[in-house]
Backbone as CSV, one residue per row, in Angstrom:
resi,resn,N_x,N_y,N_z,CA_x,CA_y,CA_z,C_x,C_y,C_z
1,UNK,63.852,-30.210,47.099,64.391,-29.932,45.781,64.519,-28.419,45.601
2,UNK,65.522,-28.054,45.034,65.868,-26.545,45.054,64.893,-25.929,44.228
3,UNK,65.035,-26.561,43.028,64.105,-26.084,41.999,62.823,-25.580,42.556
4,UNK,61.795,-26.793,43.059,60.705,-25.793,43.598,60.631,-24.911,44.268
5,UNK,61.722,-24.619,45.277,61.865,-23.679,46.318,62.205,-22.144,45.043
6,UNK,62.706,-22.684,44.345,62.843,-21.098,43.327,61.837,-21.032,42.550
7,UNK,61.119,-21.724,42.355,59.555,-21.857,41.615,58.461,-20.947,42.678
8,UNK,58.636,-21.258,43.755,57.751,-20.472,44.609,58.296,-19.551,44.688
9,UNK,59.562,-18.607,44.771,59.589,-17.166,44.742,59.064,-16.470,43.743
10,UNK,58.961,-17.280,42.577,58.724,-16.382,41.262,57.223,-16.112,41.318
11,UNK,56.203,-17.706,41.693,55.121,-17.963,41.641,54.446,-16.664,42.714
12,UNK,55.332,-16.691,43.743,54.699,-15.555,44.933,54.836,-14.486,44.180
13,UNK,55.600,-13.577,43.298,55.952,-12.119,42.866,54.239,-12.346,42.354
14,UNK,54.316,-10.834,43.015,52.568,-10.024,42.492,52.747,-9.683,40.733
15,UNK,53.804,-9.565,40.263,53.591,-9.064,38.928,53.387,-10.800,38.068
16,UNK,54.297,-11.816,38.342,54.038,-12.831,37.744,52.976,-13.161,37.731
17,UNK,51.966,-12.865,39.263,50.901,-13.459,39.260,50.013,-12.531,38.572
18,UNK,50.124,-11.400,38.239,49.388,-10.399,37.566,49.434,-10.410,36.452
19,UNK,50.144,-11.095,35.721,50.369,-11.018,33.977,49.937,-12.011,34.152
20,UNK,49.760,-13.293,34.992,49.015,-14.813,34.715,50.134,-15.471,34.304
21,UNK,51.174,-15.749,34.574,52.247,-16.844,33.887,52.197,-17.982,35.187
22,UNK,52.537,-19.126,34.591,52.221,-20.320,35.139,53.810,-21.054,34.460
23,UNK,54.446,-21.328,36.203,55.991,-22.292,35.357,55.257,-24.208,35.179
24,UNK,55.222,-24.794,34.085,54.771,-25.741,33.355,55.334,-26.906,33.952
25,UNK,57.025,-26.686,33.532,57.578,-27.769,34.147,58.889,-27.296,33.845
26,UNK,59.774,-28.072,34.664,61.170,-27.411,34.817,62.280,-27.991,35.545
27,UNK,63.568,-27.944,35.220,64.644,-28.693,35.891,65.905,-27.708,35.421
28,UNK,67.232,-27.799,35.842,68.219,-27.214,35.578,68.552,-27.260,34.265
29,UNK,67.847,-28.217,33.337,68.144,-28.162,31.610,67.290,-27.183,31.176
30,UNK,65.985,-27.139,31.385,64.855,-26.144,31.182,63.655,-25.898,31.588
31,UNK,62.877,-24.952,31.498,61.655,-24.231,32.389,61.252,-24.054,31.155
32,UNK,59.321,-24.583,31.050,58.357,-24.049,30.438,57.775,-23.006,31.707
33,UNK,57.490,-22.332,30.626,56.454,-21.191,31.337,55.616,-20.916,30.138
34,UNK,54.105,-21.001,30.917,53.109,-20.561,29.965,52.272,-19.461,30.300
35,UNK,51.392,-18.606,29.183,50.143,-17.671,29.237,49.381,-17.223,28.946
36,UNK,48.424,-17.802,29.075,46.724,-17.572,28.503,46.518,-16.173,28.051
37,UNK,46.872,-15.687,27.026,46.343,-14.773,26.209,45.057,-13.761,27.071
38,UNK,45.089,-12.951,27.690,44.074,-12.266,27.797,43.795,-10.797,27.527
39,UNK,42.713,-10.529,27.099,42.382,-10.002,26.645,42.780,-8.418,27.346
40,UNK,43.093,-8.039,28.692,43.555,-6.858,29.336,45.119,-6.960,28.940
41,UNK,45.495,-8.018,28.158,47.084,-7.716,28.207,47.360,-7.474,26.751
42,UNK,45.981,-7.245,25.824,46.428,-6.894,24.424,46.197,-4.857,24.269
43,UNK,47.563,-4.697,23.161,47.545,-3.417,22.983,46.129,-2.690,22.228
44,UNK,46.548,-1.747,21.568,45.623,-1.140,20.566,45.527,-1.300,19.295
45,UNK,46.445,-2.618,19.112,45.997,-3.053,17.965,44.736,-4.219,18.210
46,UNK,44.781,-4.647,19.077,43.975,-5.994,19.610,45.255,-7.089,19.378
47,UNK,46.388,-6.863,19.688,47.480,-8.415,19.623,48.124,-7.727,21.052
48,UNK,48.672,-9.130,21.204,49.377,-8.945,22.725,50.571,-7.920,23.032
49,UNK,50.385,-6.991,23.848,51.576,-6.168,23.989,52.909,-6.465,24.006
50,UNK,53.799,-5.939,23.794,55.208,-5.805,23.256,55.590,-6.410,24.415
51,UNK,55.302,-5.066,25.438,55.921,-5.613,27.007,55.793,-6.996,27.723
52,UNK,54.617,-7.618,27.273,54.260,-8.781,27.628,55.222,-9.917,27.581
53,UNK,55.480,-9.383,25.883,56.550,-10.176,25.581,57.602,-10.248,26.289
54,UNK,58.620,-8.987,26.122,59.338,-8.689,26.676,59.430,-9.481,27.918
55,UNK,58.241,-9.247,29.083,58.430,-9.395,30.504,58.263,-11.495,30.280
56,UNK,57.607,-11.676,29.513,57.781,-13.323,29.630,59.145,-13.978,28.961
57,UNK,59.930,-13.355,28.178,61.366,-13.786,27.975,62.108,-13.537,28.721
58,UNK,61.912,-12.138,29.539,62.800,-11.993,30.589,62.479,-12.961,32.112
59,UNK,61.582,-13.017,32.244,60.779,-14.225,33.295,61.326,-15.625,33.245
60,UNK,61.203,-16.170,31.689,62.029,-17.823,31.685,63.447,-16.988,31.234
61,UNK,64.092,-16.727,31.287,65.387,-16.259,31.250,65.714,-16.422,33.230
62,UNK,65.172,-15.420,33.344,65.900,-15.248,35.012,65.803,-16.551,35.870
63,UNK,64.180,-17.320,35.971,63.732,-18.455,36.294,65.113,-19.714,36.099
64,UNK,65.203,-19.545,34.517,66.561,-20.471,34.213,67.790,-20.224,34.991
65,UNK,68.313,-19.056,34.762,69.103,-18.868,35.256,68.802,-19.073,36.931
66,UNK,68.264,-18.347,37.465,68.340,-18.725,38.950,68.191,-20.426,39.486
67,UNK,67.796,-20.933,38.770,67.596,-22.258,39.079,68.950,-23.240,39.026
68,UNK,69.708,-22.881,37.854,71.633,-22.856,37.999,72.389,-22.333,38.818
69,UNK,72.223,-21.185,39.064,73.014,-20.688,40.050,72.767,-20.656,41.241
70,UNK,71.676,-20.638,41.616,70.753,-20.812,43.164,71.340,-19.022,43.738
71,UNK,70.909,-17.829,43.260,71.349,-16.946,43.866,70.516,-15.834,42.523
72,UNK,70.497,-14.696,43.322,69.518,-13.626,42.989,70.501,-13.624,41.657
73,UNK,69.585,-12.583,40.891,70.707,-12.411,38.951,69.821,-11.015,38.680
74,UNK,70.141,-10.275,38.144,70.142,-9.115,37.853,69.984,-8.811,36.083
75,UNK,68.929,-8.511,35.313,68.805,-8.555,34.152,69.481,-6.750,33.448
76,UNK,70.375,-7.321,32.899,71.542,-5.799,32.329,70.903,-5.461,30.506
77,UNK,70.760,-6.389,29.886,70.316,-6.317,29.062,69.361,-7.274,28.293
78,UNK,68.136,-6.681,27.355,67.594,-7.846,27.132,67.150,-6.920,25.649
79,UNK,67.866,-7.947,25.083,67.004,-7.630,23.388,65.881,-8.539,23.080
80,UNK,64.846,-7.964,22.080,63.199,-9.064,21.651,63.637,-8.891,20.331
81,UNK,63.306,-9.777,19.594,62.911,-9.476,18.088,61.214,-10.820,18.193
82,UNK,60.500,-9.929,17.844,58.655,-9.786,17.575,58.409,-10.273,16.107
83,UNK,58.149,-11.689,15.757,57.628,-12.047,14.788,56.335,-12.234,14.285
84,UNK,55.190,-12.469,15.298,54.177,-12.788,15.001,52.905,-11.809,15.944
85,UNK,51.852,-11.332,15.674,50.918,-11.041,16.863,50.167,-11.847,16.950
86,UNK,49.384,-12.324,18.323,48.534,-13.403,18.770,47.365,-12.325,19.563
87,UNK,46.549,-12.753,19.368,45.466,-12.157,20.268,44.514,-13.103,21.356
88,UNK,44.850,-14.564,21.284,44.146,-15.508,21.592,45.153,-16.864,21.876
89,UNK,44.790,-17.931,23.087,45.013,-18.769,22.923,46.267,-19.157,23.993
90,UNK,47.303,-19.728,24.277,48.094,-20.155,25.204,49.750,-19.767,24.303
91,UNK,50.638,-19.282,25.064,51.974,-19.099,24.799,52.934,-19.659,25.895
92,UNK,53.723,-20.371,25.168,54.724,-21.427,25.888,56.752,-20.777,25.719
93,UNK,57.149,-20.553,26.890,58.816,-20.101,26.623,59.594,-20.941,27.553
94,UNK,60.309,-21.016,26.902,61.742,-21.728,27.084,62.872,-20.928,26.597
95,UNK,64.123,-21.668,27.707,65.111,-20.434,27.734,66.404,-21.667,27.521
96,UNK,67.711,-21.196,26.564,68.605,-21.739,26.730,69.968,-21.460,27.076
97,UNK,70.367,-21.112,27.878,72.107,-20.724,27.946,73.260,-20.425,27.126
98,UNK,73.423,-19.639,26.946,74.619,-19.189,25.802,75.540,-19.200,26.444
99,UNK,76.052,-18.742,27.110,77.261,-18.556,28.539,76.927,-18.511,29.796
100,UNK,78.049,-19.245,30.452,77.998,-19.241,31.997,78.849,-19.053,32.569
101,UNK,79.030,-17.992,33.249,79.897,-17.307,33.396,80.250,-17.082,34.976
102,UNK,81.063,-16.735,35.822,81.031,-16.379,37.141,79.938,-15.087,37.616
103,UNK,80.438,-13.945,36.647,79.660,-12.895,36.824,78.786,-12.803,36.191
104,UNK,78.870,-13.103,34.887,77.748,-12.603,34.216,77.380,-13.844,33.290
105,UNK,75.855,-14.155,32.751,75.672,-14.770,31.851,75.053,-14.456,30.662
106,UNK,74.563,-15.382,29.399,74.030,-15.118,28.329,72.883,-16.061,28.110
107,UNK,71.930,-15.338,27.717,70.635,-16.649,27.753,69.636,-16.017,26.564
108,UNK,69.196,-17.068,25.587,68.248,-16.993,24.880,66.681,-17.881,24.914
109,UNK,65.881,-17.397,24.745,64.812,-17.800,24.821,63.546,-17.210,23.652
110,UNK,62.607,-18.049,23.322,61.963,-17.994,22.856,60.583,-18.323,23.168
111,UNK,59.417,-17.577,22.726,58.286,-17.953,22.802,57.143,-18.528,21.499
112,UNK,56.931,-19.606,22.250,55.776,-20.322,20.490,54.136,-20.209,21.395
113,UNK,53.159,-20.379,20.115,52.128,-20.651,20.305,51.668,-22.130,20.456
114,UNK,50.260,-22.227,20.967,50.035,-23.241,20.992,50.476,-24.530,19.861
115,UNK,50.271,-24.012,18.530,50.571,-24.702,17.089,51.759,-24.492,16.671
116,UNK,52.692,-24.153,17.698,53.945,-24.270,17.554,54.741,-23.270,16.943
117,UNK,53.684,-22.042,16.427,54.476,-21.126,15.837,55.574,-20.079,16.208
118,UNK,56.206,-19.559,16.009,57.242,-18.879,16.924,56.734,-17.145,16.759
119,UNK,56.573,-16.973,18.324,56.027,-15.478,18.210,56.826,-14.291,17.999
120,UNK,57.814,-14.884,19.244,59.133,-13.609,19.900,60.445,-14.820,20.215
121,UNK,61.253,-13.973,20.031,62.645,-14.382,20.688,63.037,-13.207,21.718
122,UNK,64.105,-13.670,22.028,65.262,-13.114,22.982,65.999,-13.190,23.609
123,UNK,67.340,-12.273,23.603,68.468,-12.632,24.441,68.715,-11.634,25.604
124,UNK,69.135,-12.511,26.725,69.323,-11.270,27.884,71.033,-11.543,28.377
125,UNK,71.366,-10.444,29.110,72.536,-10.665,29.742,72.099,-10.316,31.359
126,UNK,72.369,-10.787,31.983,72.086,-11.008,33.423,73.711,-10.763,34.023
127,UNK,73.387,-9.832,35.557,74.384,-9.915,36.254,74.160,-11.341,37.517
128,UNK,75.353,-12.080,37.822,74.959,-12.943,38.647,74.976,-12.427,39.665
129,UNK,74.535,-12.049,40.904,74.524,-11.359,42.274,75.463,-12.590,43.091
130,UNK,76.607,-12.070,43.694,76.904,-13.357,44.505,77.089,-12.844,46.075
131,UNK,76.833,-13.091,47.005,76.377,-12.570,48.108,77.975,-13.139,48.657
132,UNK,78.689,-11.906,49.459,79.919,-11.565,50.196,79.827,-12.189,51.393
């Protein structure tokens, strides 16, 4: 199955495994990805860093996407908008497709808490890499 075979590249990257994200479950409609809140990944306020965010929308974003296209993708832009801080507990993202495009695509995703609340959003634009 393709899918797992792109599940293990992500799972092998040292940074995925360094922020602790775990892909949940997943198919060409959608990828959970989850992450245990810890405590080295909160800022100076004591809530989870920005970047965190950031890097886990961009994570089920690319994950999605690569799992459609079966080929490397290139992240060009990625906007967050930050609704909630969490300092504790498990965070779950999912990503959905806005466009699909030859070259380029559009993908939004969001992250909730365990109780379902919605933390962060975001949209990225990805270049598709297509190998010559």
């Amino acid at each position: 199955m393709v899918e797992k075979e792109i599940y293990k590249i992500f799972e092998k990257n040292p940074f995925f495994k360094h922020i602790g994200f775990e892909i949940v479950s997943g198919n060409e409609d959608e990828i959970l990805l989850k992450l245990a809140v810890k405590k080295d990944l909160l800022n100076t306020n004591n809530s989870l860093h920005g970047g965190v965010h950031a890097s886990m929308l961009d994570m089920v974003q690319s994950i999605q996407l690569r799992t459609i296209y079966q080929t490397s993708i290139s992240t060009v832009n990625l906007d967050v908008h930050y609704f909630a801080p969490i300092n504790t507990g498990d965070l779950f993202a999912r990503a959905k497709i806005l466009q699909q495009g030859y070259k380029i695509a559009t993908i939004e995703s969001e992250i909730i808490d365990e109780n379902n609340q919605l933390i962060a959003k975001g949209t990225g634009v990805y270049k598709i890499v297509r190998q010559s």
